[in-house]
DSSP file (Angstrom, degrees, kcal/mol; ACC not computed):
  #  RESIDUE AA STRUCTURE BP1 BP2  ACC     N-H-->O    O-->H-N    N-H-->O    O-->H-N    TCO  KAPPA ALPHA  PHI   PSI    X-CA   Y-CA   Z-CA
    1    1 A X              0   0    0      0, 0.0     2,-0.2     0, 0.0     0, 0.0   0.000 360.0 360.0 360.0 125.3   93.0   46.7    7.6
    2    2 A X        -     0   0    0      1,-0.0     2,-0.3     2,-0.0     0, 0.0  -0.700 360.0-158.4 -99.5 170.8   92.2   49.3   10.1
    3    3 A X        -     0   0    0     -2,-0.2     2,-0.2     2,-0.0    -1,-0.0  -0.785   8.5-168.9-147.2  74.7   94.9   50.5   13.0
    4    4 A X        -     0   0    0     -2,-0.3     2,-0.3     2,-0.0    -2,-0.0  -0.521  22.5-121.7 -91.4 146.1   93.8   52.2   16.1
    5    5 A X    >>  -     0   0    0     -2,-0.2     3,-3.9     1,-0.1     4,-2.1  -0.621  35.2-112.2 -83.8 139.5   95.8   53.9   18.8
    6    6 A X  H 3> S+     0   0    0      1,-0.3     4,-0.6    -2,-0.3    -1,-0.1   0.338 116.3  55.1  -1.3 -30.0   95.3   52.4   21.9
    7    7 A X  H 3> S+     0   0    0      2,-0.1     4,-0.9     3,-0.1    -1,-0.3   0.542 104.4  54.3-108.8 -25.8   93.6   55.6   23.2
    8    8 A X  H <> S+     0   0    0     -3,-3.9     4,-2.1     2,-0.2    -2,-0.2   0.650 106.3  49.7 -62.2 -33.5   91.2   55.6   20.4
    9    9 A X  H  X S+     0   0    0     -4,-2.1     4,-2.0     2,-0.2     3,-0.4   0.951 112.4  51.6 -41.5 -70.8   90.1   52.0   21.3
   10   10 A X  H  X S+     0   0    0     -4,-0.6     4,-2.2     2,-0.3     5,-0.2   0.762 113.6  41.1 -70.6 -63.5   89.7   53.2   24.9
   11   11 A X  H  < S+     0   0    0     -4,-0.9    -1,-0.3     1,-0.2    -2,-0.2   0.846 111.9  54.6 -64.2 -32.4   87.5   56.2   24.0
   12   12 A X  H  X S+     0   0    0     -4,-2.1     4,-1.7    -3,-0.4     3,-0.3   0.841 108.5  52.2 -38.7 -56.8   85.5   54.2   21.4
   13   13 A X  H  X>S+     0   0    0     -4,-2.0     4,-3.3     1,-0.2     5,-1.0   0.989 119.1  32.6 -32.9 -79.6   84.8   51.6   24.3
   14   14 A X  H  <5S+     0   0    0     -4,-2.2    13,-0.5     3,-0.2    12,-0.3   0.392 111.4  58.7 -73.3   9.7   83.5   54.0   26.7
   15   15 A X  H  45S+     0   0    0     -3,-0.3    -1,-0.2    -5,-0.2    -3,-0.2   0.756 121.6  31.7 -93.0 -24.3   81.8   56.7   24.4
   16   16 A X  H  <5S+     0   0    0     -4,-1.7    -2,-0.2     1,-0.1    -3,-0.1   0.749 142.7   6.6-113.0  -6.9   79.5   53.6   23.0
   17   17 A X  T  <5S+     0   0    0     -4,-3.3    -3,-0.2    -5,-0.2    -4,-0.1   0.360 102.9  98.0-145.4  -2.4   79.1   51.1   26.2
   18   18 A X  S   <S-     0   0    0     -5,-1.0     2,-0.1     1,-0.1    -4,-0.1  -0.059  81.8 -64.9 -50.5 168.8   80.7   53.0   29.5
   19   19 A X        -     0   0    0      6,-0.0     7,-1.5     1,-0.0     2,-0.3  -0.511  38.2-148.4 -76.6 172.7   79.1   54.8   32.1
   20   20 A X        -     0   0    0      5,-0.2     2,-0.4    -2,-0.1     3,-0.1  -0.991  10.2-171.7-152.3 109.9   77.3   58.1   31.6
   21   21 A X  S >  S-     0   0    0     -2,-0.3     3,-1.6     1,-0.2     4,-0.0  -0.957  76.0 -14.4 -97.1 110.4   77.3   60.5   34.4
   22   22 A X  T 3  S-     0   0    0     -2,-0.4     2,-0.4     1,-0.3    -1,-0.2   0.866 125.8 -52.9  31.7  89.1   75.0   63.4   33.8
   23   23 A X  T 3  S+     0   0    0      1,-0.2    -1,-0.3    -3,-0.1     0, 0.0  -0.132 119.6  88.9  55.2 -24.3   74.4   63.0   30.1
   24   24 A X  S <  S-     0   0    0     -3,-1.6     2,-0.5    -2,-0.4    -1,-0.2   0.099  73.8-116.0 -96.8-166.6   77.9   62.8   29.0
   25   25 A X    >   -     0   0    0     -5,-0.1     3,-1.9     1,-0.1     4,-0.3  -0.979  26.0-111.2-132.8 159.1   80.5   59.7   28.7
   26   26 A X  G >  S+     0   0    0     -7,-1.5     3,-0.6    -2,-0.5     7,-0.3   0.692 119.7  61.1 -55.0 -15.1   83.8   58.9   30.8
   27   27 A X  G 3  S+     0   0    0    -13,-0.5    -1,-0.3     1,-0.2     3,-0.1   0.356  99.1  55.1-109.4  20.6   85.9   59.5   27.5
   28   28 A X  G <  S+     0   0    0     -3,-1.9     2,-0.7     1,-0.2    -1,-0.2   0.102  99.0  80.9-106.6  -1.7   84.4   63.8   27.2
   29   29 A X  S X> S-     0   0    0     -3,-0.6     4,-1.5    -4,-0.3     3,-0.7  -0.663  74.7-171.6-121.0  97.3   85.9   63.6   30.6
   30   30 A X  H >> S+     0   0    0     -2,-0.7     4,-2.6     1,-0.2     3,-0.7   0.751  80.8  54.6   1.2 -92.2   89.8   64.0   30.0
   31   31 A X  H 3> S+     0   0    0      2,-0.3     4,-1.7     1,-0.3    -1,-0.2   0.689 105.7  51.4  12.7 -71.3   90.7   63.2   33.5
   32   32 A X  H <> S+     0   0    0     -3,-0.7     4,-0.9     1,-0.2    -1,-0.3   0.921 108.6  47.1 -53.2 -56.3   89.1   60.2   33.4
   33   33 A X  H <X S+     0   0    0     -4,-1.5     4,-1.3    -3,-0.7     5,-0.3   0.790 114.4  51.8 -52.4 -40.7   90.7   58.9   30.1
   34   34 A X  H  X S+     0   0    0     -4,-2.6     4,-0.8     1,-0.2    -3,-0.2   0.860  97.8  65.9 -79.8 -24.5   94.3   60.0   31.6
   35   35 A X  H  < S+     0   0    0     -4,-1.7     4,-0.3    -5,-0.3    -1,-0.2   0.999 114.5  30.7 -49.0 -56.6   93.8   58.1   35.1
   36   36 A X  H  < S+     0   0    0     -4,-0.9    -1,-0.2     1,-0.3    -2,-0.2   0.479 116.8  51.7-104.0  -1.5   93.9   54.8   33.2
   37   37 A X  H  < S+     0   0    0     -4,-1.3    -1,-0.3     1,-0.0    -2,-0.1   0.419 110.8  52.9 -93.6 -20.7   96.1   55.4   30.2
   38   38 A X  S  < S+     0   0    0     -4,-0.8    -2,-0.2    -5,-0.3    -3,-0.1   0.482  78.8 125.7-108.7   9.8   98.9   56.7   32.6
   39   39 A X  S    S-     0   0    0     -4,-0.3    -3,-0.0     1,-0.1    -4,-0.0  -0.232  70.9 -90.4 -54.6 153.2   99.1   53.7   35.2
   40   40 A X        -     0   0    0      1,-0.0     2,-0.4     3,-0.0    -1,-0.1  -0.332  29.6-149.3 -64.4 143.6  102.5   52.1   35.9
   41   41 A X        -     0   0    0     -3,-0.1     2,-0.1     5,-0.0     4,-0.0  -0.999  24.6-128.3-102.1 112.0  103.5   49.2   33.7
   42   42 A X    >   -     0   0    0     -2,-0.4     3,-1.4     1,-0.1     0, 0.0  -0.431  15.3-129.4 -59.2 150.9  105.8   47.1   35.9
   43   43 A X  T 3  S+     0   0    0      1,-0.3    -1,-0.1    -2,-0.1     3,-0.0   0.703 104.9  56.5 -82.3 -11.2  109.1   46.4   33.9
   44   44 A X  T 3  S+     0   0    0      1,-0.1     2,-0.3    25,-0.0    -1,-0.3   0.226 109.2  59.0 -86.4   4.9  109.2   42.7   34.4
   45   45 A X    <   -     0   0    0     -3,-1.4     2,-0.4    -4,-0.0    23,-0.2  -0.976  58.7-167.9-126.6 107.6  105.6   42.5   32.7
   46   46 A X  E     -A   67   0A   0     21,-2.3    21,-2.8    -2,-0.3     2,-0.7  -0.874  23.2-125.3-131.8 173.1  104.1   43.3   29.7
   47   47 A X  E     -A   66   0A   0     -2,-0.4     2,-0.6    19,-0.2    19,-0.3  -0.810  23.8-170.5 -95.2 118.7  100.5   43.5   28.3
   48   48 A X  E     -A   65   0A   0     17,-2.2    17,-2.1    -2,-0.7     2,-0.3  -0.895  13.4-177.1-107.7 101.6  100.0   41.3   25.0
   49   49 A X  E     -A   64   0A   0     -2,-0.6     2,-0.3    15,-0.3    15,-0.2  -0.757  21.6-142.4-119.0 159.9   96.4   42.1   23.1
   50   50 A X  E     -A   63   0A   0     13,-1.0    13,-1.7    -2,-0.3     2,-0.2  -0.956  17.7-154.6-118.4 131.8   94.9   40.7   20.2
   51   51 A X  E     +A   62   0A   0     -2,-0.3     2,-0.2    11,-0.2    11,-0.2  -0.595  24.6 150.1-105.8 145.8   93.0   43.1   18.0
   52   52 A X  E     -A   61   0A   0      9,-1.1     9,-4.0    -2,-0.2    -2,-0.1  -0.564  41.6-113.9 167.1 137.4   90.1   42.1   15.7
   53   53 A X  E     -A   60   0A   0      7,-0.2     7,-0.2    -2,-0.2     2,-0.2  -0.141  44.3-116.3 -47.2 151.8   86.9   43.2   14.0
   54   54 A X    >   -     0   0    0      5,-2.6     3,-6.5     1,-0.1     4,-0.3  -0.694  27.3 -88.7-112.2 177.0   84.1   41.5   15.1
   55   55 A X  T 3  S+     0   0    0      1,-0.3    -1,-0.1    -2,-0.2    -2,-0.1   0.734 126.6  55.4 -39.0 -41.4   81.3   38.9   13.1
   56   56 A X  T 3  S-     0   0    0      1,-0.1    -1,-0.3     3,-0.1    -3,-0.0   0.496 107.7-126.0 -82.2  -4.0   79.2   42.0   12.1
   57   57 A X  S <  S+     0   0    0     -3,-6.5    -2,-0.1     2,-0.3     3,-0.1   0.785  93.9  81.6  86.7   2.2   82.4   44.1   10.1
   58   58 A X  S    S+     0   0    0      1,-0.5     2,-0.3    -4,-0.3    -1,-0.1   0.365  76.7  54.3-160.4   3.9   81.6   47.3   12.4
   59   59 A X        -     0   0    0     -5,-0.3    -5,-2.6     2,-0.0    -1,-0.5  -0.972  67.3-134.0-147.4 141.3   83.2   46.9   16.1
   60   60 A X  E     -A   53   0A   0     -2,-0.3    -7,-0.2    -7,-0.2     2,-0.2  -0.692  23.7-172.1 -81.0 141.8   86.7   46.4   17.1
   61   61 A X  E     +A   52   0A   0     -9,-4.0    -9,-1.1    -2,-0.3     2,-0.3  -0.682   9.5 170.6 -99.7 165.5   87.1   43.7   19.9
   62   62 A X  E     -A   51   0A   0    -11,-0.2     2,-0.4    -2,-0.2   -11,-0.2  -0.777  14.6-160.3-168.4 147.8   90.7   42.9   21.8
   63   63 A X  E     -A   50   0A   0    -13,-1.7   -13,-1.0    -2,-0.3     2,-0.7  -0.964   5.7-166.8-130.1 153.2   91.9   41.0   24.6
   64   64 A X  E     -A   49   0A   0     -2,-0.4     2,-0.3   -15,-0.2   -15,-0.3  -0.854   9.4-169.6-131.4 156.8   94.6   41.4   26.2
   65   65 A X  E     -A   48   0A   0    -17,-2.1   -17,-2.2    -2,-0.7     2,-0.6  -0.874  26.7-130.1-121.9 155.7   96.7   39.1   29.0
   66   66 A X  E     -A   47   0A   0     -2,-0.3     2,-0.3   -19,-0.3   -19,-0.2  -0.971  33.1-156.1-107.4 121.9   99.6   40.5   30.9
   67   67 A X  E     -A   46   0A   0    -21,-2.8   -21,-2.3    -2,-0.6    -2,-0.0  -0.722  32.5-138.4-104.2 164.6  102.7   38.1   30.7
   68   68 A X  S    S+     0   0    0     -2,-0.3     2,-0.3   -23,-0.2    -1,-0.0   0.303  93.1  23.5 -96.7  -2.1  105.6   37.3   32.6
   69   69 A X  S    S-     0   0    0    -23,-0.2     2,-0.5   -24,-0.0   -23,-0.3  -0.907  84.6-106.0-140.2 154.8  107.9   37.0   29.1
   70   70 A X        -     0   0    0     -2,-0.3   -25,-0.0   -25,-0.1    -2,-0.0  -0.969  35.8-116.7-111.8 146.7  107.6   38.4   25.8
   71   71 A X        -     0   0    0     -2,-0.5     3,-0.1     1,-0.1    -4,-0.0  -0.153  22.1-169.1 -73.8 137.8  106.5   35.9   23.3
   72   72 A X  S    S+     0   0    0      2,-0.1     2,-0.3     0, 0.0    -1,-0.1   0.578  76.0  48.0 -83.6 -18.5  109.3   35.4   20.4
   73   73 A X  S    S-     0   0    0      1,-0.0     3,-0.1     0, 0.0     2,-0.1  -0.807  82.9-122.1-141.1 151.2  106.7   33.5   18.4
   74   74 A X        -     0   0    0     -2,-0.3    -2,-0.1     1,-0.2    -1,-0.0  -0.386  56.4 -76.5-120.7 178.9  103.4   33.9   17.5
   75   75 A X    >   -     0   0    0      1,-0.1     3,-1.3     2,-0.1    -1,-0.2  -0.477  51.0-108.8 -75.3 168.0  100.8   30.7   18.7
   76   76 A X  T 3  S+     0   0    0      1,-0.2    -1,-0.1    -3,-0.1    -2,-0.0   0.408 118.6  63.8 -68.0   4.1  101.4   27.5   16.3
   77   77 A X  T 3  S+     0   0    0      1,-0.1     2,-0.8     2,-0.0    -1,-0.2   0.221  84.9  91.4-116.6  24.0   97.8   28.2   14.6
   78   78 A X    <   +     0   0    0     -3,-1.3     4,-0.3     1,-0.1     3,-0.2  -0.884  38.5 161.9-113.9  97.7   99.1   31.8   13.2
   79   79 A X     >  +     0   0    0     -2,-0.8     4,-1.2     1,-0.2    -1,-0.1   0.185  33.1 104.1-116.9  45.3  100.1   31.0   10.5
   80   80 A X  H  > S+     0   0    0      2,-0.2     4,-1.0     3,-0.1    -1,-0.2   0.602  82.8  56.2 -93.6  -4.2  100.2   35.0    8.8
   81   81 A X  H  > S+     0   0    0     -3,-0.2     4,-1.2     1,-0.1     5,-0.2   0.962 107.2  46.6 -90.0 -38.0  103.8   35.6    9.0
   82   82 A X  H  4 S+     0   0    0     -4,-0.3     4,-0.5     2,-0.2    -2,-0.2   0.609 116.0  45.9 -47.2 -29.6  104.7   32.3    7.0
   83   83 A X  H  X S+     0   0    0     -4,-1.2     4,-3.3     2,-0.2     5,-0.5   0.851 109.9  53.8 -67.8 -57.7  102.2   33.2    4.5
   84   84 A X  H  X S+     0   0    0     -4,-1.0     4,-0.5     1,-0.2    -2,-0.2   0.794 111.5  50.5 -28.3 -47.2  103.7   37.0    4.6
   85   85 A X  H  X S+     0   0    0     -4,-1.2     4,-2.3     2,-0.2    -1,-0.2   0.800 110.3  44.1 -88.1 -40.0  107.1   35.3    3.9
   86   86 A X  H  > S+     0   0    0     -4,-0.5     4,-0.8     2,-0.2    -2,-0.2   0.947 109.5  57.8 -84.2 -47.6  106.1   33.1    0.8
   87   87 A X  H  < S+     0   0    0     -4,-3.3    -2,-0.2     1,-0.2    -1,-0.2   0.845 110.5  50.8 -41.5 -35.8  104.0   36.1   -0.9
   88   88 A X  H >< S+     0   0    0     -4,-0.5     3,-1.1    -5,-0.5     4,-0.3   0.951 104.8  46.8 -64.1 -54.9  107.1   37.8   -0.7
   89   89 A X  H 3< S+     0   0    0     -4,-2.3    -1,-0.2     1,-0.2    -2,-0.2   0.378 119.7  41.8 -75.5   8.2  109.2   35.6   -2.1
   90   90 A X  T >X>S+     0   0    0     -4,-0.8     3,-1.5     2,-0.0     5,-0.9  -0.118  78.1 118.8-132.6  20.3  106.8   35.1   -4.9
   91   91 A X  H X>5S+     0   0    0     -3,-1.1     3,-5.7     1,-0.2     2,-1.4   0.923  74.6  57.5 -36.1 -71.7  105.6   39.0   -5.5
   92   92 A X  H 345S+     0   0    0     -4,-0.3    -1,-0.2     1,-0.3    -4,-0.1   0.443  99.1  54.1 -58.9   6.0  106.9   39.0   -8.8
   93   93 A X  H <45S-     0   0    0     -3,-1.5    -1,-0.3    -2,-1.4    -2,-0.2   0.327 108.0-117.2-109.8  -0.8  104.8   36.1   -9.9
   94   94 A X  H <<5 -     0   0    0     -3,-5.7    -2,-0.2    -4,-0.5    -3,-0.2   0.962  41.5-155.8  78.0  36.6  101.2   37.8   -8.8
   95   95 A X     << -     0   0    0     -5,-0.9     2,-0.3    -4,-0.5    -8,-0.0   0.353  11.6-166.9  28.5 151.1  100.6   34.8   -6.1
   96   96 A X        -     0   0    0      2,-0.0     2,-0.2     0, 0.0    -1,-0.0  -0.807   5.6-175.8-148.2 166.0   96.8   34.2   -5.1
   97   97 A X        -     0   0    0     -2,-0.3     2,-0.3     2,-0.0     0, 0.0  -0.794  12.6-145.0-150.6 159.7   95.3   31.9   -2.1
   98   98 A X        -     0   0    0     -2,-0.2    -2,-0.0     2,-0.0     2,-0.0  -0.926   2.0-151.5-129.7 129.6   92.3   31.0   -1.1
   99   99 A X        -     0   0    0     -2,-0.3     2,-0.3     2,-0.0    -2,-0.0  -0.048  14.9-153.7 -67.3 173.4   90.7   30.5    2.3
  100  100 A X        -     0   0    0      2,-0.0     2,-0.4    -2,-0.0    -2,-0.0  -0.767   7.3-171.5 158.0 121.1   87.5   27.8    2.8
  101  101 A X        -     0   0    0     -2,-0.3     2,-0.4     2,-0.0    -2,-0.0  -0.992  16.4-154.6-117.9 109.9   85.1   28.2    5.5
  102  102 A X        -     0   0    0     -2,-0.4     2,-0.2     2,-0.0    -2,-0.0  -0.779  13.5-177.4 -88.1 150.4   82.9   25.3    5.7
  103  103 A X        -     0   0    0     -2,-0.4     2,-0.3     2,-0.0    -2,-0.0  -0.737  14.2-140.9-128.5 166.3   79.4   25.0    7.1
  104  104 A X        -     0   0    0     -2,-0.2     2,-0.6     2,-0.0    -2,-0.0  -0.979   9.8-136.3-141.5 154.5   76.9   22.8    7.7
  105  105 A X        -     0   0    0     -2,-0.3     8,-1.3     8,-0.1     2,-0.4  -0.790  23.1-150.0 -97.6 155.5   73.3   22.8    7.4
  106  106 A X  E     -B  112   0B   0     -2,-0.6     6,-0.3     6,-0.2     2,-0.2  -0.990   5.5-133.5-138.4 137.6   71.2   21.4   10.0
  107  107 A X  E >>  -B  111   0B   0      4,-1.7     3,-4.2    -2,-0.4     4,-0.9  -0.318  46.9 -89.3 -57.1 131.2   67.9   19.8   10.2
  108  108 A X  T 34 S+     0   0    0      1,-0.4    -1,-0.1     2,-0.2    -2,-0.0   0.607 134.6  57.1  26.2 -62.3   65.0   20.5   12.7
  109  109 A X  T 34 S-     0   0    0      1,-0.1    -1,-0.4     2,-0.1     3,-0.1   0.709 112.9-122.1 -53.9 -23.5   67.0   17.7   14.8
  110  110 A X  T <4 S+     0   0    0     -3,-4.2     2,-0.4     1,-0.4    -2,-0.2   0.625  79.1 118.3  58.2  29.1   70.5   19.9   14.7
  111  111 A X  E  < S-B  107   0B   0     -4,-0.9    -4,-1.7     4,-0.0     2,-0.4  -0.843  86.0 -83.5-103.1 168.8   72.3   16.7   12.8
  112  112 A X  E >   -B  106   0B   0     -2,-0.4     3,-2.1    -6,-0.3    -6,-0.2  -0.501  53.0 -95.6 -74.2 129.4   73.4   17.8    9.5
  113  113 A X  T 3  S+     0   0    0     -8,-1.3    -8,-0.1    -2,-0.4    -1,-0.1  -0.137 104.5  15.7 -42.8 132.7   70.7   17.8    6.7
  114  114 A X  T 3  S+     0   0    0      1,-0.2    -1,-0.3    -3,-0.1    -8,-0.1   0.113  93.2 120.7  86.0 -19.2   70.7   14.8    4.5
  115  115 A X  S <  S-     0   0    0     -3,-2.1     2,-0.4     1,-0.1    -1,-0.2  -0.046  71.8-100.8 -74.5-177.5   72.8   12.4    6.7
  116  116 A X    >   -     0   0    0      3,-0.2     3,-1.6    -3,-0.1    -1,-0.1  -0.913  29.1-119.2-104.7 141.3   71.3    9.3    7.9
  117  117 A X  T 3  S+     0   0    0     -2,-0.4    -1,-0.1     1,-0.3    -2,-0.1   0.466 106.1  38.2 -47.1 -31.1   70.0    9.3   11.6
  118  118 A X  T 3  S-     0   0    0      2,-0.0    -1,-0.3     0, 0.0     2,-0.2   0.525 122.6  -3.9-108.7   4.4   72.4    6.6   12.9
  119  119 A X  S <  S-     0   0    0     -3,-1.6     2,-0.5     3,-0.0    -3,-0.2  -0.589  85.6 -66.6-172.7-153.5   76.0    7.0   11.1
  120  120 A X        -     0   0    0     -2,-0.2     3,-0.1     1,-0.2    -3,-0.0  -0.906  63.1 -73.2-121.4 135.6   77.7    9.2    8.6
  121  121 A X        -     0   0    0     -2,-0.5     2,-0.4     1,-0.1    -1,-0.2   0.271  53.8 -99.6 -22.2 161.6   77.0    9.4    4.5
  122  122 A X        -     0   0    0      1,-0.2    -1,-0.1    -3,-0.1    -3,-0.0  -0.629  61.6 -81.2 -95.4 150.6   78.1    6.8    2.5
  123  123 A X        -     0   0    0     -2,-0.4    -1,-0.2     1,-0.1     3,-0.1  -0.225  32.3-139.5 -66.2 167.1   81.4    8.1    1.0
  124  124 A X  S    S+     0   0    0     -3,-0.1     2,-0.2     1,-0.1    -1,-0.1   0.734  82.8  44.2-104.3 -43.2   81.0   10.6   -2.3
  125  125 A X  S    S-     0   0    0      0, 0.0     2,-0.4     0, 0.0    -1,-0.1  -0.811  83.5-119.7-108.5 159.3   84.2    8.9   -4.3
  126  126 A X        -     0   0    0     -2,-0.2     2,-0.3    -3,-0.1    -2,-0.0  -0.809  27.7-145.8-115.0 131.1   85.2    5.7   -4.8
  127  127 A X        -     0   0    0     -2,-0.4     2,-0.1    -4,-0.0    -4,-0.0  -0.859  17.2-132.7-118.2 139.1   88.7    5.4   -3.3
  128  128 A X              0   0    0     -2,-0.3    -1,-0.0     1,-0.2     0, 0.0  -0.498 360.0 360.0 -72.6 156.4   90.9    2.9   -5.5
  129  129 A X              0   0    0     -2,-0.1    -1,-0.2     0, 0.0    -2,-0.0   0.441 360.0 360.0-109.0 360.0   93.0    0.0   -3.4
């Protein structure tokens, strides 16, 4: 997991997609960088960003929303601090997980490969009653 300061982010941004004023970039130009890193926060407000690598492994993305609260809770489909909590309590037995990303392949048409044209697959197990 990498961890960038806010100011690194910011120069990273503009050094590789800002403007460029006579050869150079807005993040060689001090000044520039200090305008927008030293704006007022109002105190009734804060700025909440989400950090994350992107598909390709080789640029940080983040967005960030300004709210009227700050959140005690993370959304209900984050579920890494409950995982964090159970690894914990189960160091000392060496723990493993696994994650599963499914895909699908698709035909010429875009329906999924193999299916039949009007419905869904015939089930794969035989479910008892």
């Amino acid at each position: 997991m990498y961890l960038y300061s806010f100011e690194r982010i910011i120069k990273r941004k503009y050094w590789n997609n800002g403007p460029v004023t006579a050869g150079y970039s807005a993040a060689t130009n001090k000044a520039v960088l200090d305008r927008y890193l030293n704006l007022s926060q109002p105190d009734n407000k804060i700025l909440a960003t989400y950090i994350w690598i992107d598909g390709t492994g080789e640029f940080i993305r983040n967005k960030t929303r300004t709210l009227d609260f700050h959140p005690k809770h993370s959304s209900e489909t984050n579920h890494r601090q409950s995982c964090l909590e159970a690894m914990q309590k189960a160091a000392d037995q060496h723990p493993w997980f696994g994650i599963e990303q499914e895909y699908v392949i698709l035909d010429q048409d875009s329906y999924p490969f193999g299916w039949p044209k009007n419905g869904f697959p015939t089930p794969q197990v035989n479910i008892a009653s």
